[in-house]
N, C-alpha and C positions, 0 to 999 in steps of 0.2 A: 383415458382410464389411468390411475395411478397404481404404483404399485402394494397400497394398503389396499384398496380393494378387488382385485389378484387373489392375493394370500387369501383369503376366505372363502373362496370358491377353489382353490388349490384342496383347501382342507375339508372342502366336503366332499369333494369327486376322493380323495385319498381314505375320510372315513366308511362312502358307500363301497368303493373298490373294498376297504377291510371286513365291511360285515357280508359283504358277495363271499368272500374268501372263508371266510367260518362259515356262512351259511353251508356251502359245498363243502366243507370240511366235514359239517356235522352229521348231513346226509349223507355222505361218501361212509363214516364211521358207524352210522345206526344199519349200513345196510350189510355192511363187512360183520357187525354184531349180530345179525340177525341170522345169517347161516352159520357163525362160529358156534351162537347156541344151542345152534340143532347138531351140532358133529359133536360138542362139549356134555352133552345130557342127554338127548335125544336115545330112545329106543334102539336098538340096533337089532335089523330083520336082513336075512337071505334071499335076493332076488333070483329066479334064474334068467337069464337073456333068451332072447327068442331071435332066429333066422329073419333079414332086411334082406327085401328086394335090393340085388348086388347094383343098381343103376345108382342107391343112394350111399355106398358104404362109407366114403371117407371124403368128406367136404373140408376143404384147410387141415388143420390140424385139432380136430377132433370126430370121433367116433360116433355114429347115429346106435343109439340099444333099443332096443326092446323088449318088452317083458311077457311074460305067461300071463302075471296080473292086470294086463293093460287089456285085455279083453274081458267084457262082462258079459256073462250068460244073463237072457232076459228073468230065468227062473230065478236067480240069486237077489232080485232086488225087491227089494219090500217096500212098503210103504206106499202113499200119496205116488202120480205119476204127473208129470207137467197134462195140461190140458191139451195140450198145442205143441207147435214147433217154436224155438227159441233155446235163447241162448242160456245153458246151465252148466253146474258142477255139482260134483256128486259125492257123497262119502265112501268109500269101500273099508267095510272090515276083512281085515288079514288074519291068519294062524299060521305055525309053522307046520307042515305034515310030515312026516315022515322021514323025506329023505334030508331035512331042516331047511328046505326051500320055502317060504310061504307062498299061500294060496287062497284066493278070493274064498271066503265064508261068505259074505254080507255086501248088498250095497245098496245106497239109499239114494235119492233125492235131494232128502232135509238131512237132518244132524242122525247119527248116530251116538248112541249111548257107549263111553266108555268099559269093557269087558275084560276079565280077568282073563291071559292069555291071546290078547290081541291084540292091535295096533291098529287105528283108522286113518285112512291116507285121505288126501281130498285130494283131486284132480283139479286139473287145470280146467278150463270156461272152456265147453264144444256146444257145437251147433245140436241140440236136440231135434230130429226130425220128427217126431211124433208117435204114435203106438207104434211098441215094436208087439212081437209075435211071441208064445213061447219058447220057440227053438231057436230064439235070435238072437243079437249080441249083440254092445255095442264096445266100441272102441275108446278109449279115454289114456290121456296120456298124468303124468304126474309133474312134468317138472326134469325130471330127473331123466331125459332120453335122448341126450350128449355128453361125454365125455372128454376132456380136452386132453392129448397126448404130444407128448414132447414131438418136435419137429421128424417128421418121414418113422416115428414108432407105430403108426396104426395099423398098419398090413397083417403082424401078427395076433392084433386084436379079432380085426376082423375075419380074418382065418377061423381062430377058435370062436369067435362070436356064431360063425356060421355052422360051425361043425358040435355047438351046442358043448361047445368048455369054458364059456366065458359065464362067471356068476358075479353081482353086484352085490356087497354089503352097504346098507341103507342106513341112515339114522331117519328117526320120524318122530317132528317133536311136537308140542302143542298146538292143535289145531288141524295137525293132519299136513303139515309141511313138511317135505323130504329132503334129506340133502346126500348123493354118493362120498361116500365114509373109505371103499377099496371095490378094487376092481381085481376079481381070481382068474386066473386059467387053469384047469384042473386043480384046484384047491389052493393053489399056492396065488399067495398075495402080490400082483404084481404093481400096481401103484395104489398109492395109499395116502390120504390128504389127512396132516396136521390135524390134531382136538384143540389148537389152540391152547 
């Protein structure tokens, strides 16, 4: 083999090597843009945290949360019901009550209609088990039920997470996607991610 024809297979392992590199560069970028514009625009709503069985509290350095909204009353849901068991996601409309915490109004199956005074989350893909009951519930997470905190800071998270002083400000932007915006204990702001 000589070395003119060398050189040209040199130059195409060096140009597939370059568009691997952008390819992952662009992906790497659409995905960093994709939660920047829910923190940059995104609605901002008051979660409160809910009490974690303490076997799960603190894996690596981040924080397991929970929310009051992450439980659905089977009376709140409207609409069509899956036939069957399988795998689904749901919409939940939100309001703020009172104490400016929000709280499940609405939740669906299919789409929800955008409403003056609310915010619609969609949840993450769960196992649907089939008719639930009146009195029943189901459980659905959002995305949003980690926390990452600087190295050996979680203890006092989870402290006040447990003793119900730990609240969550959300953004929630198009389509029902959430991203944690700040994390309070007793009102005060204790970490808080960039708008970018």
């Amino acid at each position: 083999m000589t070395v003119e024809t060398r050189k040209p297979n040199t130059m195409r392992y060096l140009a597939v090597a370059l568009g691997l590199v952008v390819l992952q560069t662009a992906v790497l970028g659409w995905m960093i843009e994709g939660r920047a514009g829910i923190l940059r625009s995104g609605e901002e709503i008051l979660l409160k945290t809910a009490p974690v069985d303490p076997r799960d509290l603190l894996r690596g350095d981040y924080v397991i949360l929970s929310y009051d909204v992450s439980t659905i009353p089977a009376a709140l849901i409207t609409g069509d019901r899956p036939a069957g068991p399988g795998w689904q996601v749901m919409q939940v409309r939100l309001k703020p009550g009172a104490d400016g915490f929000w709280t499940v109004a609405e939740a669906s199956f299919g789409a929800l209609a955008p409403a003056e005074g609310s915010v619609v989350l969609q949840t993450q893909r769960f196992y649907f088990y089939g008719a639930i009951d009146a009195g029943d519930s189901l459980r659905v997470d959002y995305g949003i039920e980690r926390f990452y905190v600087p190295e050996g800071e979680g203890k006092e998270i989870e402290t006040g997470r447990n003793e119900g002083d730990v609240a969550v400000v959300v953004r929630v932007g198009k389509g029902g996607r959430s991203q944690i915006r700040e994390l309070r204990i007793d009102g005060v702001a204790l970490y808080q991610e960039p708008l970018y």
